[in-house]
C-alpha positions as CSV (number, residue, x, y, z in Angstrom):
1,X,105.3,86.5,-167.8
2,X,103.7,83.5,-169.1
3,X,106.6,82.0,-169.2
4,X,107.6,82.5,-165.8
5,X,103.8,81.1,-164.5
6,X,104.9,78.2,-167.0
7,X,107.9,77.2,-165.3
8,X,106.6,77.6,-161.7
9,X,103.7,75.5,-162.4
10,X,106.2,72.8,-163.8
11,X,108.5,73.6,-161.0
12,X,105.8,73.6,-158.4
13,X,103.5,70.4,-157.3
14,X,100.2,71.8,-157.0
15,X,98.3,68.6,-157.5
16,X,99.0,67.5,-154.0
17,X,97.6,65.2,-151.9
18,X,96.3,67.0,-149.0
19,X,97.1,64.1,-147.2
20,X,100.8,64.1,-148.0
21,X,100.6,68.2,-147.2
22,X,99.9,68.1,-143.6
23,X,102.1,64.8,-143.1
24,X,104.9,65.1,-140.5
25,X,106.8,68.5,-139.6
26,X,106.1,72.6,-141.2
27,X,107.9,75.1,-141.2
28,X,105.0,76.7,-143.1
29,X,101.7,75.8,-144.0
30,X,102.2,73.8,-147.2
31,X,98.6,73.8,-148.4
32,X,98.4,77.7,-147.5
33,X,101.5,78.1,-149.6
34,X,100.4,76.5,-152.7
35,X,96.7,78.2,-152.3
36,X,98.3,81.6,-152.3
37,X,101.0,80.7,-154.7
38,X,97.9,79.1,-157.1
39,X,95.5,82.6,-156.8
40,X,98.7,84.6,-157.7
41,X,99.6,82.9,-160.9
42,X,95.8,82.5,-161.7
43,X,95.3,86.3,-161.3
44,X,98.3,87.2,-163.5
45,X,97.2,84.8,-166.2
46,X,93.7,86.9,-166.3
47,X,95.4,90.0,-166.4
48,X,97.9,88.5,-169.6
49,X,94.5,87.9,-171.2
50,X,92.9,90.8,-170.6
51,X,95.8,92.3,-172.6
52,X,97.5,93.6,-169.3
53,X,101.5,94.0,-169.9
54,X,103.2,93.4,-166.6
55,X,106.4,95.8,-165.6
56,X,109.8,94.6,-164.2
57,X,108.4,94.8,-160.7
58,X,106.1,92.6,-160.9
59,X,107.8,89.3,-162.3
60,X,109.9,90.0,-159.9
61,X,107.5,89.5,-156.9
62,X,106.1,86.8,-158.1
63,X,109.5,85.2,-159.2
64,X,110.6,86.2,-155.3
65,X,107.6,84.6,-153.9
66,X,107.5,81.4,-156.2
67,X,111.4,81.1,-155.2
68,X,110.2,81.3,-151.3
69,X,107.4,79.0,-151.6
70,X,109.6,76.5,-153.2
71,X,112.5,76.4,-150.7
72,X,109.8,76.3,-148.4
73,X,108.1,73.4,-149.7
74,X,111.5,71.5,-150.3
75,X,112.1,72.3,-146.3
76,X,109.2,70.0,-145.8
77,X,110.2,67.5,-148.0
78,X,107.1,67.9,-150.6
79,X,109.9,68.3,-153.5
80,X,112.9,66.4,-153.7
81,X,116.2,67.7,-154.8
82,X,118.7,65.5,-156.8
């Protein structure tokens, strides 16, 4: 699990600009996205250190929703693909 909240925050440009987020067309709220995205990795990293052992099921929600919230997010052009 931790690495899985390691390589979504890599992956994943939290530190935003909210001035860049809300510049030119959505197909979903970017800033709402990352918020949720943020809370979600931020509760799992309190459960890891509360001793909390995740199941299958759950890195896999929040490896679906990451993936979601990244295509999301390259739709409006806050991450760049090669």
């Amino acid at each position: 699990m931790q690495t899985l909240i390691s390589d979504i925050r890599k992956a994943v440009p939290f530190d935003t600009p909210m001035e860049k987020l809300c510049d030119g067309p959505c197909t979903g709220c970017s800033k709402k996205l990352l918020d949720y995205l943020d809370m979600q990795l931020e509760e799992k990293e309190a459960e890891l250190n509360a001793g909390l052992i995740p199941n299958l099921g759950e890195l896999n929600r929040l490896k679906k929703s990451a993936m979601k919230i990244h295509a999301t997010l390259i739709k409006n052009g806050l991450i760049k693909t090669d």
